[in-house]
N, C-alpha and C positions, 0 to 999 in steps of 0.2 A: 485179581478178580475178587468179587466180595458175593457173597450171594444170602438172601432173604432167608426167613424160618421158612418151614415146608404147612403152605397152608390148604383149606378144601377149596374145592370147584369139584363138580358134578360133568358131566362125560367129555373131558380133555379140554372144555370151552373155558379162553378169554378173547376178548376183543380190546386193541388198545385205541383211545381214543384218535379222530385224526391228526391234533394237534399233540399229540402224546403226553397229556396231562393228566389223561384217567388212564384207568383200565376197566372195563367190565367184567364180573367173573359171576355163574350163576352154582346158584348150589342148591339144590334138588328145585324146591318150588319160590327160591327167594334170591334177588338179585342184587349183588353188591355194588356199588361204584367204589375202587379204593382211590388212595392218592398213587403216581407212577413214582414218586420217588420215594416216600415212607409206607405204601404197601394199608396206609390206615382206609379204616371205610369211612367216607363219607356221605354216602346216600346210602336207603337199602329199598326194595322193593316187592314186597309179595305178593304173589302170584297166585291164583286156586287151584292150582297146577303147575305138574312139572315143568319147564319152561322148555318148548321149543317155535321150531319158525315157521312159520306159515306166507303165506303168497296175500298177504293182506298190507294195506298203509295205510297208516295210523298220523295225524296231522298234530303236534306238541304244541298247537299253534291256536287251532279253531275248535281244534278234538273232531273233525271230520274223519269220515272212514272211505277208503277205498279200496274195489277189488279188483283184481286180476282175472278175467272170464277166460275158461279154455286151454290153459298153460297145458304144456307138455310134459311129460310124468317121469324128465330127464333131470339127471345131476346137475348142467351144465348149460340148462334153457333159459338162465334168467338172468342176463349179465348188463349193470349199468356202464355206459359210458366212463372213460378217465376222469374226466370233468365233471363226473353225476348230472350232467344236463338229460341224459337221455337216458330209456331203461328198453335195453332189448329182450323181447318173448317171444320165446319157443310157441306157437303153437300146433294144434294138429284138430282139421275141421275135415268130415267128410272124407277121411282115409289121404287127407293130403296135407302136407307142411309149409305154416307161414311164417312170417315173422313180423312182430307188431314191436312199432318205436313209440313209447310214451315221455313226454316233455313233464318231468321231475317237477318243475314248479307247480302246475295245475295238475297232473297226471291225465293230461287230453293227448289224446293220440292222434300221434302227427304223420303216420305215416304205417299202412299195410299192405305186405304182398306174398306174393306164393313166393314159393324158393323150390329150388330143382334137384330138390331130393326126396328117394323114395323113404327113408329112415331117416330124419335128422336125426342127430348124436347131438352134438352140441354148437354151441353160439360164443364166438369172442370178439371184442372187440381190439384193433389194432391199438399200438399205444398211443399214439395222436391222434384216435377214435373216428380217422378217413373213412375206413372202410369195416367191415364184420365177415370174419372168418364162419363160416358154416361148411359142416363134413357128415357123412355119413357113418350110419351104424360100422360094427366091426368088419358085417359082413361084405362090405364092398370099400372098395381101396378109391374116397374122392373126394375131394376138397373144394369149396367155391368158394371164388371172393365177392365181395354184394358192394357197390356203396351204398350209403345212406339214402340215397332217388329208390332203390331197389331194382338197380340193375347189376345185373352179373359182367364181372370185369375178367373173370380169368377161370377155368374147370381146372384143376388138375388127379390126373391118376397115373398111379406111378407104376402096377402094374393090375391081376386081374386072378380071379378065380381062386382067392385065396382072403385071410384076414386081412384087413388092412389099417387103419388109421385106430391108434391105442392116445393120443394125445396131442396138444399142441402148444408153441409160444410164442408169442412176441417179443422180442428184443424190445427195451425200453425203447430206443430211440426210433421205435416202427419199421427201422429197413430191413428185417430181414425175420422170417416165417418158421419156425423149427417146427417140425411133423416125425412124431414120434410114430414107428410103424412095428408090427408084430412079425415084421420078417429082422427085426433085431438090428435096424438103422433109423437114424436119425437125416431127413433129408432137409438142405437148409436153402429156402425160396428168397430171392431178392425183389425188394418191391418195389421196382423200379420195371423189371422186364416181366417178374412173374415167372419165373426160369430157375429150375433148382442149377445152387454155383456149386453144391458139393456135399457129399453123404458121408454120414460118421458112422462104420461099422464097430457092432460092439462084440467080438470075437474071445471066445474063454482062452486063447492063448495068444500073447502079447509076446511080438520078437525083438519089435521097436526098440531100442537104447534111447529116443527123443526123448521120450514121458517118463518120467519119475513114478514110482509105483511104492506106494505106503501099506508095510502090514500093518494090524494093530496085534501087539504080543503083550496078552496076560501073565500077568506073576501072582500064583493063587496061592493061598493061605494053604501053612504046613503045621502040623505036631498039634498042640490043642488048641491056639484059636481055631484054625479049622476046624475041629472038632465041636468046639463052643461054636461055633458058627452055625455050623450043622444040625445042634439041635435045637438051635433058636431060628430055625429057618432061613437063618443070614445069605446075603451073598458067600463064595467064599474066593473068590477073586478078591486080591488086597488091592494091584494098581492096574492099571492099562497105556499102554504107550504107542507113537507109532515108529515104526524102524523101516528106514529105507531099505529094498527091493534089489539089489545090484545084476544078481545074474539072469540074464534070458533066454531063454523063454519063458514068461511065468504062465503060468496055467490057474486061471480062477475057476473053483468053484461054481460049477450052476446047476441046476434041477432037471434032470431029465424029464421030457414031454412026450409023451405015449400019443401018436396022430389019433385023434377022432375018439378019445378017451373023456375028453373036456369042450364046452360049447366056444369056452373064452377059453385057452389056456394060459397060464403062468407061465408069460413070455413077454419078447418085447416091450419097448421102450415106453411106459406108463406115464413118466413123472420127466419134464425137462424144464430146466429153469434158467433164466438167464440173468449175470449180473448185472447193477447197476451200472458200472460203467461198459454195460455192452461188448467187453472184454472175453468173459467166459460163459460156457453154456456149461452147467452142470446136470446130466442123466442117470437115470438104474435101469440098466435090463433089467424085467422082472424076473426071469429066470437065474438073474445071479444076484440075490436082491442083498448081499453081502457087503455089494460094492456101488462107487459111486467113480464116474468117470466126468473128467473136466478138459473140455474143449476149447482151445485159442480160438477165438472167431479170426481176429487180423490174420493170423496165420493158415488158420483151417485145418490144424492136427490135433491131436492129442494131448495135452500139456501134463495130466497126469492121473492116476487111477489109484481110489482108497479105497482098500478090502480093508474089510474088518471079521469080525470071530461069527457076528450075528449079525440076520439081517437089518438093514436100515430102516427104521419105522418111517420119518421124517428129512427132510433137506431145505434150508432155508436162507438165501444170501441178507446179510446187511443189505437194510436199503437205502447205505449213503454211501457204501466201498465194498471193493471187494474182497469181501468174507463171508465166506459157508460155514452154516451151521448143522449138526446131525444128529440124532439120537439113535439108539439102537435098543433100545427098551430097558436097561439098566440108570443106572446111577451117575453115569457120565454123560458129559456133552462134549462132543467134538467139534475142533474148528482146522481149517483150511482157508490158505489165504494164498497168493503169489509166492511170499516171504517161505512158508513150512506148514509145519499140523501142530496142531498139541490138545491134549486129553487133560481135561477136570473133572475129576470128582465132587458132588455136592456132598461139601461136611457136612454129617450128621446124621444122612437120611440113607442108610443103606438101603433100605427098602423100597427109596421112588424107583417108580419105575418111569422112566420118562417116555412118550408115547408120541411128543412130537412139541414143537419149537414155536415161539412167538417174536418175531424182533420188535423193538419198538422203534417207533417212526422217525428217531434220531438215530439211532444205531446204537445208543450209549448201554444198553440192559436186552436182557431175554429172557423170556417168562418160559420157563421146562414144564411141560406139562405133564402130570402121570393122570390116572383112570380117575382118582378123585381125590388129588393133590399136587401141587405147585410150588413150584420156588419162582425164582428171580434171577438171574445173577447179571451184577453191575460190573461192566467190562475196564479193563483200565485203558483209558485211550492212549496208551503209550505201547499197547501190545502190535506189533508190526503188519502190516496190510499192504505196503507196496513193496511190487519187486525189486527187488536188488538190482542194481546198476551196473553196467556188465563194461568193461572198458573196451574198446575199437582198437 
């Protein structure tokens, strides 16, 4: 691996071009375009202000301006189709929830309707953009599938009187639903019947022998680098590794949760991601937010679970193979593949702190992002990513 100087950006933000030729990176009020492979700036652009984003389109074209009337005041209400042909909104008129399709070329709306929730939460579109996932607030456990006409194809509630729906995904190739829920599972809908085929519990103590289980074990600085480190506010961790898990029961790590202490508590399945090749589903319980656990979809178990020292800021698969990426607020990036793990350090920069992961659209580099600084680093493509070959 090779990796970039550590340069600025302003609050964790890059965007890599789609054809991954640029990058975008903003720094307070003024916006760079570099090149994706020598990191140089090629365009800049200044701004009267600090640069954020707003529900406005803006035409490169005609310099036409258009608005968004009404949007809903959610994370997760304003999501384009795969294809960018269409752009779905959240909205909320008269104490009740729609949702408005607009056609990306003209931004003429092509289609409005009510939706059968008292709280929309949020809006996703399936990965071959069929149909659109819409769910309710925390406080009611339900999901609906809409198509495109704006009829409803399916309700689901999995149970009642309790938190419910913390997140969701689509598998790239659209068959299959993952529902991340605040009772600490993960339940996985087929889209074919609309039928959960099977629930992934995420339990702090693992008896299983199937799943391989990764600690990571620091070796920190003795005698007077440590010392020297210490008064130059250094890390004082020298390396980090990860070492296989052998005996069971392992017991992780998690946050005790006081009932009725917290409106949302620090729990359940927040974050699920799925690989590109449809293969694995990577999740964090947030109450054990240390770890990261990775799901066989063909098979429907466990494949394997990565604890580490600190919690995980970020998690992000290549998006040409299967390889996960992590940070955990230090100086290293981890990866995870079929193949093993393994731990790099960014020479030079003890002090990034890295906050969360960029792949780019080839898979070849990843842009480490800290609070308001970056690197790079350029992967070698000979580093392993398929499984091993098992003889019959």
């Amino acid at each position: 691996m090779n990796f970039a100087e550590v340069l600025k950006t302003s609050g964790s933000l890059l965007t890599w071009s789609p054809d991954g030729r640029f990058c975008a990176v903003p720094v307070t009020a003024r916006l760079e375009i570099r090149d994706s492979t020598s990191l140089q700036i090629l365009v800049t652009y200044n701004c009267i202000d600090i640069i954020q984003l707003r529900i406005t389109v803006w035409s490169l074209i005609n310099k036409s301006v258009s608005y968004i009337k009404h949007p809903k005041n959610i994370a997760l209400g304003l999501q384009f189709s795969p294809d960018h042909d269409y752009l779905a909104v959240a909205e909320r008129r008269e104490c009740k929830d729609y949702l408005s399709l607009l056609e990306t070329k003209s931004w003429q709306l092509v289609k409005h309707f009510e939706v059968a929730t008292r709280d929309l939460a949020g809006v996703q579109w399936s990965s071959d953009g069929s149909v659109l996932a819409i769910w309710e607030s925390p406080l009611e456990y339900k999901i609906h599938i809409y198509s495109l006409s704006g009829h409803c194809l399916v309700t689901y509630s999995a149970y009642q009187w309790s938190l419910g729906i913390k997140g969701i995904a689509w598998s790239p190739s659209g068959q299959f639903l993952a529902i991340g829920s605040y009772d600490q599972k993960v339940r996985l809908m087929n889209h074919l019947t609309w039928r959960i085929i099977a629930d992934f519990p995420h339990n702090s103590s693992i008896a299983s022998g199937n799943c391989v289980i990764y600690k990571e074990i620091e070796k920190p600085l003795t005698g007077y680098p440590a010392t020297l480190a210490s008064v130059q506010g250094l890390p004082l961790v020298l390396e980090t590794a990860y070492e296989e898990e052998e005996k069971r029961p392992v017991n992780i790590a998690s946050i005790s949760v006081e009932p009725g202490k917290q409106s949302l508590p620090r729990m359940g399945i927040g974050t699920l991601l799925f690989s590109k090749d449809n293969r694995y589903l990577a999740t964090r319980n947030d109450n054990m937010p240390a770890s990261i656990w990775i799901w066989n979809i063909p098979k429907l178990t466990l494949k394997a679970v990565l604890v580490h020292v600190n919690p995980v800021r970020e998690f992000a698969w290549d998006p040409q193979q299967p390889r996960l990426a992590l940070c955990t607020g230090n100086n290293h990036v981890y990866f995870w593949s079929p193949f093993g793990c393994l731990t790099v350090a960014v020479p030079g920069a003890p002090t990034l702190q890295i906050m969360s992961v960029r792949w780019h659209p080839s898979g070849s580099c990843l842009a480490l992002m800290g609070r308001d600084q970056f690197s790079v680093c350029f992967l070698d493509s000979r580093f392993p990513v398929k499984e091993p070959e098992t003889s019959s």
